[in-house]
Every structure is written in C-alpha cells, then in structure tokens.
C-alpha positions in Angstrom: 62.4 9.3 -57.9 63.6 10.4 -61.1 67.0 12.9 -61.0 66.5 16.3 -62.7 69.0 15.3 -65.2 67.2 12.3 -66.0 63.7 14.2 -66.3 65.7 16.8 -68.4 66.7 13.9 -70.9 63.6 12.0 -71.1 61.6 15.1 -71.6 64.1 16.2 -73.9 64.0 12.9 -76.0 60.0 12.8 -76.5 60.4 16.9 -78.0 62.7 15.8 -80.1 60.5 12.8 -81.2 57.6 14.9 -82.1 59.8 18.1 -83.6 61.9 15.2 -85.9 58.6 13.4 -87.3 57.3 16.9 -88.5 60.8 17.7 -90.0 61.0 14.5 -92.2 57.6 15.4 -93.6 58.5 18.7 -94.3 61.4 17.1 -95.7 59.2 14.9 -98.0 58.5 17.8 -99.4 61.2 18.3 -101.3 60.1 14.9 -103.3 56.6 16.6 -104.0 53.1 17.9 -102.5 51.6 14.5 -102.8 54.3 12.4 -100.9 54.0 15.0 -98.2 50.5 14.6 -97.2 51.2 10.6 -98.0 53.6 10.9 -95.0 51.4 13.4 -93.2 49.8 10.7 -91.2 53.2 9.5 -89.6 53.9 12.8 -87.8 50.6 13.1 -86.4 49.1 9.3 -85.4 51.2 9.1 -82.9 50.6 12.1 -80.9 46.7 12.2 -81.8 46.2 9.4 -79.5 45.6 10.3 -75.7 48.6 8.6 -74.5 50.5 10.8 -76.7 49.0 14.0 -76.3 49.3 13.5 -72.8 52.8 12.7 -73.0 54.0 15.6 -75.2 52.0 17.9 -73.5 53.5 16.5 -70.1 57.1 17.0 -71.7 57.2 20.1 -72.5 56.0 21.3 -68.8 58.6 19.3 -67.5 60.7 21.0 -69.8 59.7 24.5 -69.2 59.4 23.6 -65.2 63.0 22.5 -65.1 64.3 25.9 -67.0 62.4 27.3 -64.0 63.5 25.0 -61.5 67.3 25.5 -62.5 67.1 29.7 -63.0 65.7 29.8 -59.9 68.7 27.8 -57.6 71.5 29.8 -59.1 73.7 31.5 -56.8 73.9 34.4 -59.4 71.9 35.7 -62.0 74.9 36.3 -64.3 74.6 34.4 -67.1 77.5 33.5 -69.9 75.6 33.7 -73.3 75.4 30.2 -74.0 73.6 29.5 -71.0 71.2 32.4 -71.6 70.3 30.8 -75.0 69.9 27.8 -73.3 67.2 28.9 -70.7 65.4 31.2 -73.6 65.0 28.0 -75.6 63.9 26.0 -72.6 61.4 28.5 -72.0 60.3 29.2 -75.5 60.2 25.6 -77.4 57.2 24.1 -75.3 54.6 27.7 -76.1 55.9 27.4 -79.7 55.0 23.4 -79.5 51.8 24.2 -78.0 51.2 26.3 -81.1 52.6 23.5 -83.3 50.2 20.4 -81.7 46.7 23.0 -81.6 48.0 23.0 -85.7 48.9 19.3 -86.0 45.9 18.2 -84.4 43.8 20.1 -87.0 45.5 19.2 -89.7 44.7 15.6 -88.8 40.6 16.2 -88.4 38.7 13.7 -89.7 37.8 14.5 -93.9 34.6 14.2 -95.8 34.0 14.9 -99.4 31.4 18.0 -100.4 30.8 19.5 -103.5 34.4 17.9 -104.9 36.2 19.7 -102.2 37.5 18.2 -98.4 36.4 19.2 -95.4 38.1 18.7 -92.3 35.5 18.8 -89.5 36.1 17.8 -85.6 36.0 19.0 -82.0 39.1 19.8 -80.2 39.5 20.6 -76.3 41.5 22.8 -74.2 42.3 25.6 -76.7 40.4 28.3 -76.8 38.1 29.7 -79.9 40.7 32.4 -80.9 43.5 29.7 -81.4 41.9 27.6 -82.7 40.6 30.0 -85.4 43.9 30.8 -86.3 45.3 27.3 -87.0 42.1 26.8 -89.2 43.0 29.4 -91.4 46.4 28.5 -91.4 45.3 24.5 -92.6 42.5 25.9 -94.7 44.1 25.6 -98.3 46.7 23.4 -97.6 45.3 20.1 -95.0 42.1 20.8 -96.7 39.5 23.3 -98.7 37.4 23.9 -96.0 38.4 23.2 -92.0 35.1 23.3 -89.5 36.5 22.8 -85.7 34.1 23.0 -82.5 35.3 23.2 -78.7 35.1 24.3 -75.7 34.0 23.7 -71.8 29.8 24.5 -71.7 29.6 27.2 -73.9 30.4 25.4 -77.2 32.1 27.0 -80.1 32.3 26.9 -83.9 35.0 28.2 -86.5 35.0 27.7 -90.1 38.0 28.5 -92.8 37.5 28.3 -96.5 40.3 30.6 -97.9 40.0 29.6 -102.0 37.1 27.2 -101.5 34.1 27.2 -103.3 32.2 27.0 -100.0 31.2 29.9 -97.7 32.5 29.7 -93.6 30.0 32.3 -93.0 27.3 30.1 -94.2 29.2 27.4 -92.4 28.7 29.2 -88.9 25.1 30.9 -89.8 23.7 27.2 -90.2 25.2 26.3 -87.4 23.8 29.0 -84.9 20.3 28.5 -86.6 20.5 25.0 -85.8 21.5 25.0 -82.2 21.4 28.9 -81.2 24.1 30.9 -80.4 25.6 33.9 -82.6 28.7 34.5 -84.9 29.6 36.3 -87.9 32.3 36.5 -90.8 32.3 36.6 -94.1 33.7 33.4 -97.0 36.9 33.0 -95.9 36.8 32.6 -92.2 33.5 32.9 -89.7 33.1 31.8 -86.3 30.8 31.7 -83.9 29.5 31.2 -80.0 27.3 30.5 -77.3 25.9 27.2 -78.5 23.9 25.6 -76.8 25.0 22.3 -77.6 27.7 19.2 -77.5 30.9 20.0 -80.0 30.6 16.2 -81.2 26.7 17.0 -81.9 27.8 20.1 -84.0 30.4 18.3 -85.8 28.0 16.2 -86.7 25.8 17.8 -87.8 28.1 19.8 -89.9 29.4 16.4 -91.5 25.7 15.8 -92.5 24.7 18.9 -93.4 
C-alpha cells in the first residue's frame, strides 16, 4: 500500500499538472487573444476525458484527506506559521480547483455557429444548476457568445448566458421549457430554468437544432 508521503507526492504532481497547463495558456496570452484560445485545447483535452476527470478529481481528495489525515495525528495543535499556510493551502487548492474544472469543462463545450456568433452547448454532471450558472456567465463573452449547459440527476436543468450577444438566454430557456416542460426565467443576459422533464443530452440537442 502506498505511504502517505508517496500519496502526498503523486497527488501533488497531477495538481500541479492541471494548475501548469492552465498557467502556460494564460501565459499565451501575453502573445495575443488568438494564440490563447489556439492553446486553449491543450489545458483542457486532457482532463475532459473520463480518465482524467476522474483522476484530478481523485487528487485533489487525496489531497484535502491527507491535510486532514495529518492535522488530525498531531500531538499539538500549535502550529509554527509555515505549517499553518501549509494545511490552509492543502485545504483550500482542491474547492478552488473544483471551481476551476466546473469552468474548464465549460469552456471546452462543444461549439456551433448561429446567427455569426458561437454557441457553446453541452450537458455537464455532478455540479449543481447554481454553479454551473455562474461559470456560464463567467465563459459567456470570452469561450464563446452564447454558453447553453444542461445537468443534473432526474430533474434536468438548463442555463443560458449571452452577456454582449446578439441572442436572448431568456428566449434560450423559454424555448426550452415549452419544448419539454418545466419553468425558468431571466432576462438576455443570463436565464435558467428547471424541472424538465427530459434527458440533458436530448435538451442539448435540441438546443443545437433549434
């Protein structure tokens, strides 16, 4: 069986994978816009896959479980300041990666072409409608004009985020819901909606189509 210390490296080594991909894009940056979202695709392949969701995902409990692990069979509770940054961070860096996937895995939804803008449209699972909402709005504008995500476990959801598009999310959700039931509301920059009696892939879908 693997040795804490072991655990604590590898875990270590597969965050720092995922947090170095997403720092040389930024980086690309500084070359332009374009060569940014060129290079987008390399900092988000990789950990769209199941393998490497389930890995990441699986790093950063280990991660957080270790902190836990290692507080928790102290003799003493007094802590020299390094080591309290070092459990902070150990706590903190897998729910602000959590935050960072939900928003990498959006920003690598599936595109189609409408009305000369880009759409990203696609389901996502285990993240609930709120969240998700907010890392739509936060890639509408920038991974695309218009994002469109369903989700959830039976009772299916829909959000829509058009910040500066041409398109309406609350027409987004409206036709939604009058498609396959539910209800929602919003207004053109950001609607969402619940309660759908359908399959996220068959609302995607159909929002693709539409």
């Amino acid at each position: 069986m693997p040795s804490i210390a072991t655990l604590r490296l590898a875990s270590g080594l597969v965050l720092l994978a995922f947090v170095l991909g997403h720092l040389l894009n930024h980086a690309a940056g500084i070359v332009s816009v374009r060569a940014m979202n060129e290079l987008l695709w390399l900092s988000i392949a990789p950990w769209r896959t199941l393998a490497g969701t389930a890995l990441l995902i699986a790093a950063a409990a280990v991660h957080a479980g270790i902190a836990l692990w290692m507080l928790w069979h102290r003799r003493s509770l007094r802590l020299h300041g390094w080591e309290v940054a070092q459990y902070a961070l150990g706590f903190v860096i897998p729910a602000l990666l959590a935050q960072h996937v939900l928003g990498t895995r959006v920003a690598g939804l599936p595109t189609v072409e409408r009305d000369g803008e880009t759409w990203r449209v696609g389901t996502l699972g285990g993240f609930g409608a709120n969240e998700v909402g907010e890392a739509a709005k936060a890639a509408a504008g920038d991974a695309a004009d218009v994002v469109v995500v369903t989700g959830g476990d039976g009772s299916t959801f829909v959000v829509a985020a058009a910040q500066g598009a041409d398109a309406n999310a609350g027409d987004i959700v409206d036709d939604v819901t009058a498609e396959f039931g539910g209800g929602g509301g919003g207004g053109p920059p950001f609607a969402q909606g619940g309660g759908i009696s359908a399959d996220p892939e068959d609302v995607a879908d159909h929002v693709r189509e539409a």
